[in-house]
C-alpha positions as CSV (number, residue, x, y, z in Angstrom):
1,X,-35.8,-7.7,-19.6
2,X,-39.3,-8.8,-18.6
3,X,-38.4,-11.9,-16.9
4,X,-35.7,-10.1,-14.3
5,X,-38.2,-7.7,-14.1
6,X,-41.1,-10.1,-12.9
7,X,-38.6,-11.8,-10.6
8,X,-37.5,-8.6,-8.8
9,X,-41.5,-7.9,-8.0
10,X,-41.8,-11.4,-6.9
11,X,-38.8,-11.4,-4.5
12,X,-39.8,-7.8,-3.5
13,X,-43.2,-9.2,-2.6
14,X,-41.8,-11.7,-0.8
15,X,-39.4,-9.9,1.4
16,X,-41.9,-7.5,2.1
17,X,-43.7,-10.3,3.4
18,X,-41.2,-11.9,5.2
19,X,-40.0,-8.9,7.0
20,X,-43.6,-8.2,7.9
21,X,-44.7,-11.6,9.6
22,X,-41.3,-13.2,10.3
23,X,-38.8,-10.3,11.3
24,X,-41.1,-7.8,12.6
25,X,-42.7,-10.5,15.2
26,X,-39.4,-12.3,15.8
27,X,-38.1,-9.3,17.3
28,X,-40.8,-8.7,19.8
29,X,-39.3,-11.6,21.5
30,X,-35.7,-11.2,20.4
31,X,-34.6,-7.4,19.8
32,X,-32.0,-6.8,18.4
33,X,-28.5,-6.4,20.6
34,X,-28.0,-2.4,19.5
35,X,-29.6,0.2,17.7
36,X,-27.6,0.3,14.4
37,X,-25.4,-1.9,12.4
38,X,-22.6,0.0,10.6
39,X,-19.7,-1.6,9.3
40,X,-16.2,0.4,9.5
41,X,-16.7,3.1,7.8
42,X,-20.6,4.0,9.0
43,X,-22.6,2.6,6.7
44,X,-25.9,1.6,7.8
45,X,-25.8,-2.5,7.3
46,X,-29.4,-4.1,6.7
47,X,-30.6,-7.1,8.6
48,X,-30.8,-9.0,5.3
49,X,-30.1,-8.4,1.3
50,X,-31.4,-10.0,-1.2
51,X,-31.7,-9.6,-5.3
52,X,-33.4,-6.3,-4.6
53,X,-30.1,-4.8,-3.5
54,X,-28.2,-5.5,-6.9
55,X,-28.6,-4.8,-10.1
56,X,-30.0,-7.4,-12.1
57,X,-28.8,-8.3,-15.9
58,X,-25.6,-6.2,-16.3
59,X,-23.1,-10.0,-15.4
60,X,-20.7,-9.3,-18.0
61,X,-20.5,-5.3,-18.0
62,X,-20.2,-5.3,-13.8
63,X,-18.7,-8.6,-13.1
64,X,-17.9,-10.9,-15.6
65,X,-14.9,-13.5,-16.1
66,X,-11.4,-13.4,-14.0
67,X,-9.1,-12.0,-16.2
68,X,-11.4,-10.2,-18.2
69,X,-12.2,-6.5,-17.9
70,X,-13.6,-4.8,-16.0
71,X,-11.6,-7.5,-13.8
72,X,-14.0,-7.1,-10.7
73,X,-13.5,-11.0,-10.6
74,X,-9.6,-11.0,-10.9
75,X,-6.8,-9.9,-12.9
76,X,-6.3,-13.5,-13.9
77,X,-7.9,-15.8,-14.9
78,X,-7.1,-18.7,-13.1
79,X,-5.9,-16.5,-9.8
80,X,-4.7,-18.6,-6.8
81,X,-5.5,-22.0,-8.6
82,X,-2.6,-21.3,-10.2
83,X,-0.6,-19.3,-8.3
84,X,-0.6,-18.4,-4.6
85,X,-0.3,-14.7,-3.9
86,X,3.5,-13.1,-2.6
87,X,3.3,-13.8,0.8
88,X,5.9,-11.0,2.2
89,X,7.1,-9.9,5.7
90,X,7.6,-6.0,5.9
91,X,10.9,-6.0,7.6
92,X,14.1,-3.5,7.7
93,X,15.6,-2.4,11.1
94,X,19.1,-1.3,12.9
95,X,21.8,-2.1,10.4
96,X,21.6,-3.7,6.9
97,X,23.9,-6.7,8.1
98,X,21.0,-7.3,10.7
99,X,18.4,-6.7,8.4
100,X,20.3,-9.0,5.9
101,X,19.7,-11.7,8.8
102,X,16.6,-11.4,9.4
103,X,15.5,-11.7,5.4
104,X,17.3,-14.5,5.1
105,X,15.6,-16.4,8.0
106,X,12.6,-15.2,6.1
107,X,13.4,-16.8,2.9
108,X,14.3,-20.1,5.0
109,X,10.6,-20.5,6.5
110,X,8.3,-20.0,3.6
111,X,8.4,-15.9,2.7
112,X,8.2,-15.9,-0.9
113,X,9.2,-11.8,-1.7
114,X,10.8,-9.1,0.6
115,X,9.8,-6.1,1.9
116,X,12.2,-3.7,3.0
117,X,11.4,-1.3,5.6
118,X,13.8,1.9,5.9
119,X,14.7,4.1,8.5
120,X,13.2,7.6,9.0
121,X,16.6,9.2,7.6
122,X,16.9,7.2,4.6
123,X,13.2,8.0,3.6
124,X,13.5,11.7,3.8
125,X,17.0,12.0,2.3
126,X,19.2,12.2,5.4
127,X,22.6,10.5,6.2
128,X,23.2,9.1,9.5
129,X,25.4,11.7,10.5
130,X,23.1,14.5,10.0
131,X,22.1,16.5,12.5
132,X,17.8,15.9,11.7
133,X,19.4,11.9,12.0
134,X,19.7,12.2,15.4
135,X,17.9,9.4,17.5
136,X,16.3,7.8,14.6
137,X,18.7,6.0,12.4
138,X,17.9,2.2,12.1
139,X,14.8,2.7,14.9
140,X,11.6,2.2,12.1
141,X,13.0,0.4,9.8
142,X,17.2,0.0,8.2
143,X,19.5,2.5,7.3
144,X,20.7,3.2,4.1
145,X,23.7,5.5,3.6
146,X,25.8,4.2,0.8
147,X,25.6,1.3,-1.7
148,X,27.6,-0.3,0.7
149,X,25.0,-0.9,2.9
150,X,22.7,-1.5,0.0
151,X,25.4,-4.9,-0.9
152,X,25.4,-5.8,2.6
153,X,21.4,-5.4,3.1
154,X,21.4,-8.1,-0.3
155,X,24.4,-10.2,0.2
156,X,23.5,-13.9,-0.6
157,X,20.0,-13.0,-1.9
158,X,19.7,-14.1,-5.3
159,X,17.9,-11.2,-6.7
160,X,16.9,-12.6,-10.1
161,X,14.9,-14.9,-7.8
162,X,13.3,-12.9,-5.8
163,X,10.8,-10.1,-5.8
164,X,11.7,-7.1,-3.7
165,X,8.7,-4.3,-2.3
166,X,10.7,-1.6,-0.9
167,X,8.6,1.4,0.7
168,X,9.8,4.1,0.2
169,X,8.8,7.3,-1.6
170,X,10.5,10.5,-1.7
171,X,14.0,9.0,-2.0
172,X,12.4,6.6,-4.0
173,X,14.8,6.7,-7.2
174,X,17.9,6.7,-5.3
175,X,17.2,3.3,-3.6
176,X,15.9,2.1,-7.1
177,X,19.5,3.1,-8.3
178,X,21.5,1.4,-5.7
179,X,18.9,-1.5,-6.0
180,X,20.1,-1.7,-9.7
181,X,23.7,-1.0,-8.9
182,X,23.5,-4.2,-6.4
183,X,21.9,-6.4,-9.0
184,X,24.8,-5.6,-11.7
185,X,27.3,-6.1,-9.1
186,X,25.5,-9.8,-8.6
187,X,26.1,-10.4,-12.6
188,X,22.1,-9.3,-12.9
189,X,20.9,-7.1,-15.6
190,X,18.6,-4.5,-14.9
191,X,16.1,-6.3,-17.3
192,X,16.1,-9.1,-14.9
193,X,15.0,-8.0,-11.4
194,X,11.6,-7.9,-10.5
195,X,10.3,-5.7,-7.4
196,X,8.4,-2.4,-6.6
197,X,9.5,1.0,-5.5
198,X,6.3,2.9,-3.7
199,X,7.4,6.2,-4.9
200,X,3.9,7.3,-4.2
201,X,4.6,11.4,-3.0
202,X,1.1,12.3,-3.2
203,X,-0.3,10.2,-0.2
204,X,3.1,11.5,1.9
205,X,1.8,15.4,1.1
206,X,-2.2,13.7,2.6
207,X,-0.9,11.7,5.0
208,X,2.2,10.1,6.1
209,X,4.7,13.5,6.2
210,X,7.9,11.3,4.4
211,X,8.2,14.4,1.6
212,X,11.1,16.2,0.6
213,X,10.7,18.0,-2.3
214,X,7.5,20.5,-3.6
215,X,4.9,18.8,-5.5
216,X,6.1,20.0,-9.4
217,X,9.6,18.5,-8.7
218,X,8.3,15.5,-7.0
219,X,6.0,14.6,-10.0
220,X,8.9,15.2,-12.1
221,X,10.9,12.6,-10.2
222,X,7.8,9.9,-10.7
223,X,7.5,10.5,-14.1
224,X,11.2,10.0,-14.6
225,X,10.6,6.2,-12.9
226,X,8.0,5.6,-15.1
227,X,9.9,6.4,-18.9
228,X,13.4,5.1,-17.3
229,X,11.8,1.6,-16.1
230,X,9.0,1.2,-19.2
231,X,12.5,1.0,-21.4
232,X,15.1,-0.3,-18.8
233,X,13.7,-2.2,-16.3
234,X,10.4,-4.2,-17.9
235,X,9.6,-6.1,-15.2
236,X,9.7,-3.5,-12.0
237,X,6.5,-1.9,-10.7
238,X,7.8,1.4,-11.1
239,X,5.1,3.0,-8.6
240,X,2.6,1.4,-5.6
241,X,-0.2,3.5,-5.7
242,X,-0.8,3.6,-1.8
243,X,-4.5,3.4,-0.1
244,X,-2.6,2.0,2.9
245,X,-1.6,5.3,4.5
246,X,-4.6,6.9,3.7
247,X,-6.8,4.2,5.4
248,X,-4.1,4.4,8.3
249,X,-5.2,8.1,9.0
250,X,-7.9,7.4,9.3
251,X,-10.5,7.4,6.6
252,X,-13.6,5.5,5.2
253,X,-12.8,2.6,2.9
254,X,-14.6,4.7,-0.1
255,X,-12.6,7.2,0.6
256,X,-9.3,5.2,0.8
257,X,-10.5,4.3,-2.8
258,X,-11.6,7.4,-4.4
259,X,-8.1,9.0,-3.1
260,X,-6.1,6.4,-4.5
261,X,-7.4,6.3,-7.9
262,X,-7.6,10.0,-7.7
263,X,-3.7,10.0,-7.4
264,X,-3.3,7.2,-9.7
265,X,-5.0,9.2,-12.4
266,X,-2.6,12.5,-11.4
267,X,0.4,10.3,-12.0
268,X,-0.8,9.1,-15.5
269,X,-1.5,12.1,-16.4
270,X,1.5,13.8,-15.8
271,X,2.7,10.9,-17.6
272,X,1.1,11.4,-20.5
273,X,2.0,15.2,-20.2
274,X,5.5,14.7,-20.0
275,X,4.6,12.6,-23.8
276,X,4.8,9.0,-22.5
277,X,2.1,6.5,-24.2
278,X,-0.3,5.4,-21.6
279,X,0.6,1.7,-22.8
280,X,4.1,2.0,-22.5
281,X,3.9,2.9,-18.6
282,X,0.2,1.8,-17.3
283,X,1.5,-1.8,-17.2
284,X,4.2,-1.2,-14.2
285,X,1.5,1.0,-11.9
286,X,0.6,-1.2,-8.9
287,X,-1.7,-0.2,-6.1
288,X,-0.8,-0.9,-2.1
289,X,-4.1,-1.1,0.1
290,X,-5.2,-1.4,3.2
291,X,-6.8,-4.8,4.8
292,X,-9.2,-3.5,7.9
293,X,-10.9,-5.6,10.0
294,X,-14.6,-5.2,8.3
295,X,-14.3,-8.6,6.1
296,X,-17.2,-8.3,4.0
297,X,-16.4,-4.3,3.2
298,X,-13.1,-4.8,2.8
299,X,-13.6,-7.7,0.1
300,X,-16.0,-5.2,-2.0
301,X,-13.8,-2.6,-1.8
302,X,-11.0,-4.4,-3.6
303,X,-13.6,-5.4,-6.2
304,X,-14.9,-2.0,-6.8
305,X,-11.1,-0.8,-7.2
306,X,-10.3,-2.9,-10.0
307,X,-13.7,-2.4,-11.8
308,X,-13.6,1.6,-11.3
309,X,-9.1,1.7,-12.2
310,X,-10.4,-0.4,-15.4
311,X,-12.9,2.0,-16.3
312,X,-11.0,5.1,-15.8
313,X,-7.8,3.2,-18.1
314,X,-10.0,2.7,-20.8
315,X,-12.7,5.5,-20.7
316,X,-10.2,8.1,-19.3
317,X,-7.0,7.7,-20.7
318,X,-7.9,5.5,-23.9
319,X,-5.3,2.6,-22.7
320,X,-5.5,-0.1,-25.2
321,X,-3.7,-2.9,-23.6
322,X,-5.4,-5.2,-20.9
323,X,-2.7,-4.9,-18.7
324,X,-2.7,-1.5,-18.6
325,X,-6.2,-1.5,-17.5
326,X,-5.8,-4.4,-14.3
327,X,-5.5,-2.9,-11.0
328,X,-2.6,-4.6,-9.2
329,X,-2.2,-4.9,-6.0
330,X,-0.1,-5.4,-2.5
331,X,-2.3,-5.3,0.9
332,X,-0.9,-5.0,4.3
333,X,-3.2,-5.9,7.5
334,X,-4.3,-2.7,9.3
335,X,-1.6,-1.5,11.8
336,X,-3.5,1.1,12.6
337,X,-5.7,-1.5,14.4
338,X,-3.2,-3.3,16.5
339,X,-3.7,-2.7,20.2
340,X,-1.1,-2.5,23.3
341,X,-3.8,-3.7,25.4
342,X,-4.1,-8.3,25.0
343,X,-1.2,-8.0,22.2
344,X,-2.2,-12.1,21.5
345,X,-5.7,-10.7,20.0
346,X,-3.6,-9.0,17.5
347,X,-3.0,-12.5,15.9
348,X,-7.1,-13.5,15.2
349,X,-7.2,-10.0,13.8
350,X,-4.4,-10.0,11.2
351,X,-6.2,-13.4,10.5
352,X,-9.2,-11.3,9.5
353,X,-7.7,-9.1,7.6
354,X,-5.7,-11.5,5.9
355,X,-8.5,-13.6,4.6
356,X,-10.5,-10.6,3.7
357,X,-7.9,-9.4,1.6
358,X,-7.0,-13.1,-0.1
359,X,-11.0,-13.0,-0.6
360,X,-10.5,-9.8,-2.5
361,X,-7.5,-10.8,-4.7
362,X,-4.7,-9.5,-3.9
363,X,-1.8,-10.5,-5.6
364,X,0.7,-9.8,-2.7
365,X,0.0,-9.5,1.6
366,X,2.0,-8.3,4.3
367,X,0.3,-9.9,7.5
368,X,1.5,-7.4,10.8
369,X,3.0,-9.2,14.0
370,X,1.0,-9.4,17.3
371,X,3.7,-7.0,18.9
372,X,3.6,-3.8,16.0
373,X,2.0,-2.0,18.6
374,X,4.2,-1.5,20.9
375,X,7.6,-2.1,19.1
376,X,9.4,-3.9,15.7
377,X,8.8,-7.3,15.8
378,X,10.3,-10.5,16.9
379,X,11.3,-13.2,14.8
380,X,8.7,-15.3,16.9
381,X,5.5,-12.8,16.5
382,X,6.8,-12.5,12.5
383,X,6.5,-16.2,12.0
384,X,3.3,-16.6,13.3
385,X,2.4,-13.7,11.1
386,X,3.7,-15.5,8.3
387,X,2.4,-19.0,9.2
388,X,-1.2,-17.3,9.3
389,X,-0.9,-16.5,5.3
390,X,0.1,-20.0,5.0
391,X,-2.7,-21.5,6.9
392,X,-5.1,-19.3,4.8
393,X,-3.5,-20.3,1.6
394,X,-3.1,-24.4,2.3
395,X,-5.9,-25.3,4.8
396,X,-9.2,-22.9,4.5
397,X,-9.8,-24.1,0.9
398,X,-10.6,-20.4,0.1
399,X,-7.9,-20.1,-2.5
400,X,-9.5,-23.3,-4.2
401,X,-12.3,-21.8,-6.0
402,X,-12.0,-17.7,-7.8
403,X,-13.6,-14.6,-6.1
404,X,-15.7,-17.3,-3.9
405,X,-18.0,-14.5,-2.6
406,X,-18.9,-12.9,-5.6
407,X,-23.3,-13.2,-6.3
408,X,-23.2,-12.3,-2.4
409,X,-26.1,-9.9,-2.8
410,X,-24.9,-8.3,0.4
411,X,-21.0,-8.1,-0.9
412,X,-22.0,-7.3,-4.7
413,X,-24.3,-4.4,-3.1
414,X,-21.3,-2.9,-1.2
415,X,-18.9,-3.0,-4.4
416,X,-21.4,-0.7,-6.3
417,X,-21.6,1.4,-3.4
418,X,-18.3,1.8,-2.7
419,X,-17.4,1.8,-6.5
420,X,-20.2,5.0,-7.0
421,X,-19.0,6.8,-3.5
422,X,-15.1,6.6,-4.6
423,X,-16.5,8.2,-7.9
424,X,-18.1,11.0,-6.7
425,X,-14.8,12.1,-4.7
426,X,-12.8,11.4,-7.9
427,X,-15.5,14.0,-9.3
428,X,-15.0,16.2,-6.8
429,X,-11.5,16.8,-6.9
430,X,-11.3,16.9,-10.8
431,X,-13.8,19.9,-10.1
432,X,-11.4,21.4,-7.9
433,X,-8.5,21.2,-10.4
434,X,-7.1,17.3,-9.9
435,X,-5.2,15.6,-6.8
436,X,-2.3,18.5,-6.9
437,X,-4.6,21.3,-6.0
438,X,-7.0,19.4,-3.8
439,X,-4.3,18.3,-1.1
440,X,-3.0,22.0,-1.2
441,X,-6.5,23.2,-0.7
442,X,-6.9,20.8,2.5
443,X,-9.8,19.0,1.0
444,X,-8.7,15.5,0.9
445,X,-7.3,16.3,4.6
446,X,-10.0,17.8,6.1
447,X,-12.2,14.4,4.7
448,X,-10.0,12.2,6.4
449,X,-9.4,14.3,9.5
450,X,-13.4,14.2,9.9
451,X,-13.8,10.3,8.9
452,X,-10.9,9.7,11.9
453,X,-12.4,12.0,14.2
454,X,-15.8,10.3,14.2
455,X,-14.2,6.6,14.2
456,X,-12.4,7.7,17.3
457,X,-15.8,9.1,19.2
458,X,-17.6,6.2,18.6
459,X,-15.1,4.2,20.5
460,X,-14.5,7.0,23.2
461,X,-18.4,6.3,23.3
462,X,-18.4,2.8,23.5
463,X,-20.7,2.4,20.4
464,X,-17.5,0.9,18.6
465,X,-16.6,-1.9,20.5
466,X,-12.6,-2.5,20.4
467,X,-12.0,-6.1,22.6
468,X,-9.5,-5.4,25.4
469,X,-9.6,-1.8,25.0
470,X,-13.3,-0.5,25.5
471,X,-14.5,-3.4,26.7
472,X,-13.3,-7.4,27.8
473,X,-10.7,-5.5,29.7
474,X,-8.1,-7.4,31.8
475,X,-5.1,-6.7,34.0
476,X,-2.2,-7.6,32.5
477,X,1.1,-8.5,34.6
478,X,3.1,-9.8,31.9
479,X,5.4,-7.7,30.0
480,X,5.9,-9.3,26.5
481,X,9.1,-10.0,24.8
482,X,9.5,-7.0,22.1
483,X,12.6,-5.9,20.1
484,X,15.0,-3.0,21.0
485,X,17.3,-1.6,18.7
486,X,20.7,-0.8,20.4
487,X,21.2,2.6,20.8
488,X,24.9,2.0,19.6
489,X,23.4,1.1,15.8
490,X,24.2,4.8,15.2
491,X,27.4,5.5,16.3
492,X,28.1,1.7,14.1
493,X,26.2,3.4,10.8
494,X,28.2,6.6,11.5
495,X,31.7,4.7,11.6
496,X,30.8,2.7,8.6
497,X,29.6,6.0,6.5
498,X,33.1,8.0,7.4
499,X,34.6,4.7,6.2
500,X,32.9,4.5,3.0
501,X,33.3,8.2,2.3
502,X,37.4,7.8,3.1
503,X,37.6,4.7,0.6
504,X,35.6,6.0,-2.3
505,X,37.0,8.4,-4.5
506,X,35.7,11.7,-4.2
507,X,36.7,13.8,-7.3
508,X,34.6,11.4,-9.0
509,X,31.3,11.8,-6.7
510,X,32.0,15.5,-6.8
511,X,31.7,15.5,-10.3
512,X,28.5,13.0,-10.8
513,X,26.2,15.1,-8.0
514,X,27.3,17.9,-10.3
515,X,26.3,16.8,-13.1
516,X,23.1,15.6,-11.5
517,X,22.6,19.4,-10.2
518,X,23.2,20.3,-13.6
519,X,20.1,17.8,-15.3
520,X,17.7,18.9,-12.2
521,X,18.0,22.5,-13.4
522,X,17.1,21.2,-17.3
523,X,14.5,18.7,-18.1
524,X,16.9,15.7,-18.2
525,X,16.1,12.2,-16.7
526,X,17.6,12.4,-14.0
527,X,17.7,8.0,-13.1
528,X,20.9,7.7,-15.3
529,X,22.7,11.0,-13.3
530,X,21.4,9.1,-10.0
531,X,22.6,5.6,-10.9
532,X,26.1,7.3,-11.6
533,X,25.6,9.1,-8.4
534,X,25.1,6.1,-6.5
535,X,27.5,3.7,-8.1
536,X,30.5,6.5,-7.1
537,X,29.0,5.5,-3.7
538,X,27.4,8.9,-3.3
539,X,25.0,9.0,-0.2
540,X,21.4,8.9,-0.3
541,X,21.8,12.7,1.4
542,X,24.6,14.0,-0.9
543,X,22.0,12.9,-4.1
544,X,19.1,14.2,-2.3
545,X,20.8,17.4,-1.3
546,X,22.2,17.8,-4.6
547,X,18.6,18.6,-6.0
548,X,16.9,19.7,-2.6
549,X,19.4,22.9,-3.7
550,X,17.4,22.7,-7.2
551,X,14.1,22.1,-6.2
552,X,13.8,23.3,-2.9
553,X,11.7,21.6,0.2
554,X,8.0,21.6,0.8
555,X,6.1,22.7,3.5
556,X,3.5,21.4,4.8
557,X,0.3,23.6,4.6
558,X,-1.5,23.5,8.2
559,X,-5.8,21.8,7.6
560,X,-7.9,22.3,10.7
């Protein structure tokens, strides 16, 4: 193309130029304020990019239309001119009847999907009463013994009406069962519900810890989700593909993308292994990604997600369908950089986050409370957090025009580097055998150990200014309001799980964890043996144990 060609010698002239008489001799007089610009995750940033820094000519195959591969744009073509994003609230805490209130007061002031937070015990297949239970039950999020607390945790919420995220991962199908079983009790078929179960395993093994079961078994288990809700339940994301945790732990935001898609393409492919069709399933994989405080990075790292997922769908896996080839996803702001110290900053930098993620297109957001640092939060601190999605959506005017920062030459630069960085660690683990065998290696560990260590040592050093912790320090008096969960919520769960297991009758859960021991030793699909499980009012650690004795637990292999 000889005229982009001509122009890209012109504009290089020019700069050159520029930089020579114009920067060069303004900073004699003006230096600049530090050494080196780096966003988040290191990179060097330039003073100034211009149409040198992209690549010219290639619109259509980079960027081209919302809602039309390789959806760098979008997923949709119209995006929030015709629909807002799901603006959820991650909450769950103490006992479902509280948790019950405090989604309803939720639903009342604006939140448009839940997002249920459970308790350590219900994530890693315990029951209240057990022993490993002690001291935890209903502190990080609710707790979930029995469908019974599954129909109190839902009572009055139409559930036909509203979409439900629920995080969790390694107990994943047995809340997806009671979910179910809750819905038919409300007169709701299974075909009609609409949510997300994370169900991501891998990410727990790299680095979150909320595993039960080795990585065969657990793959098994996902698979399972993915055939049982392609042909039962059509319009449930049956797995959240999960950057968020990564990026938590502490790594770079190319490699919170390369690791995602790297899992995302071990669960299609044990998909397709266990002889699903990649179109039947690709359509109900959604992503869940991290919103960090560098706007412009953050915004072209969503980008160069879509457009790298779209490419692997259709150049790796040979989808067919355009759906199966969009990268959807869920964003939560970046816990991780909440701070004790001046809580009330908290709130300008969810606002960051926020509107770095809606400039990114996400089709969901969790925006975190001012007070996550330091305990669960209020209902005060989680309507502010809410009201700051709403102020974003209705008064900045960024949701009026679609992917408003695209031809930025410094945000279309970042995409392709991010996009060709997240590649070569997608390369790299495919060379070390795929996702399985680089987490039990230590690989994808030891990346993200490093990439937290150094974050951390630039702010010991001061080079990585954190406001109110490293520097803009204050003494603070005032102890802010936060939420305490009643010691007594356990000793209330315990009582309410001996009565459930009195009521119910037992020959008939004896037999159904049986017979789900029974399909874990074959090759079964083991979500109908579950939901029979679970509608017998089995508990979430009488299923889980009932194929921990099957499948064993994992251990976690030690990366220094």
């Amino acid at each position: 193309m000889p005229y982009l060609n001509d122009l890209k010698n012109k504009v290089q002239s020019a700069y050159q130029e520029w930089e020579k008489n114009s920067y060069q001799k303004s900073l004699k007089d003006n230096p600049e304020r530090q050494k080196h610009f780096t966003t988040s995750s290191f990179k060097e940033v330039n003073a100034l990019y211009s149409p040198m820094d992209v690549s010219l000519g290639d619109y259509l195959a980079k960027l081209n239309f919302p809602g039309r591969y390789p959806y760098t744009r979008g997923i949709q073509p119209t995006m929030y001119r015709g629909r807002l994003w799901t603006m959820r609230q991650y909450a769950g805490f103490g006992t479902a009847k509280e948790s019950n209130e405090r989604y309803r007061y939720l639903l009342s002031h604006g939140t448009s999907g839940l997002s249920v937070a459970f308790d350590l015990p219900t994530q890693i297949g315990y029951d209240s009463d057990d022993p490993a239970a002690l001291g935890e039950v209903g502190k990080v999020g609710v707790a979930i013994d029995t469908l019974a607390d599954m129909e109190i945790l839902f009572d009055k919420i139409p559930l036909e009406k509203i979409s439900t995220s629920m995080t969790i991962n390694a107990s994943a199908p047995v809340l997806l069962a009671m979910y179910i079983a809750v819905a038919e009790k409300q007169g709701i078929g299974k075909s009609r519900i609409s949510g997300t179960i994370q169900n991501d395993i891998l990410k727990e093994y790299i680095a979150r810890g909320t595993y039960i079961y080795p990585p065969k078994a657990s793959m098994r288990l996902i698979t399972n989700v993915f055939e049982y809700c392609s042909k039962e339940v059509p319009r449930w994301n049956s797995i959240s593909i999960s950057g968020y945790h990564i990026r938590e732990a502490g790594s770079t935001a190319s490699q919170e993308v390369g690791f995602t898609l790297a899992n995302g393409i071990a669960y299609v492919q044990a998909a397709l292994n266990a002889g699903l069709d990649v179109d039947d399933f690709a359509g109900q994989l959604s992503f869940f990604f991290n919103s960090h405080s560098d706007l412009f990075e953050e915004v072209a790292k969503f980008r160069a997600a879509r457009r790298l997922w779209a490419k692997i769908m259709k150049e790796r896996f040979g989808a067919r369908k355009d759906r199966s080839m969009m990268l959807r996803f869920h964003s939560q702001t970046a816990g991780s950089t909440l701070t004790a110290q001046q809580a009330d900053n908290n709130i300008v930098r969810v606002a960051v986050q926020a509107l770095a993620a809606v400039l990114g297109g996400a089709q969901s957001l969790h925006t975190n409370s001012k007070d996550e640092a330091l305990a669960l939060p209020t209902e005060n601190s989680v309507m502010t957090a809410l009201r700051t999605q709403q102020i974003i959506a209705y008064e900045s005017g960024v949701a009026n025009t679609i992917d408003p920062l695209a031809g930025s030459y410094y945000v279309e630069s970042m995409t392709d580097r991010i996009e060709s960085e997240a590649e070569e660690y997608i390369r790299k683990i495919d060379s070390l055998g795929g996702m399985v065998q680089a987490i039990e290696s230590g690989f994808v560990q030891k990346e993200i150990q490093d990439a937290a260590y150094k974050y951390e040592r630039e702010i010991e050093a001061g080079q990585r200014v954190i406001v109110g912790v490293n520097k803009f320090q204050i003494e603070e008096d005032r102890k802010p309001d936060l939420l305490k969960i009643d010691e007594k919520v356990q000793e209330e769960q315990i009582s309410f799980l001996k009565k459930v297991r009195a009521g119910r009758d037992n020959k008939k859960v004896k037999e159904a964890l049986k017979a789900l021991g029974s399909a874990a030793a074959g090759d079964e699909n083991l979500i109908p043996f579950i939901l029979d499980a679970v509608k017998a009012y089995a508990s979430v650690g009488e299923v889980c144990d009932s194929m921990r004795e099957v499948f064993g637990e994992y251990r976690e292999r030690v990366v220094l």
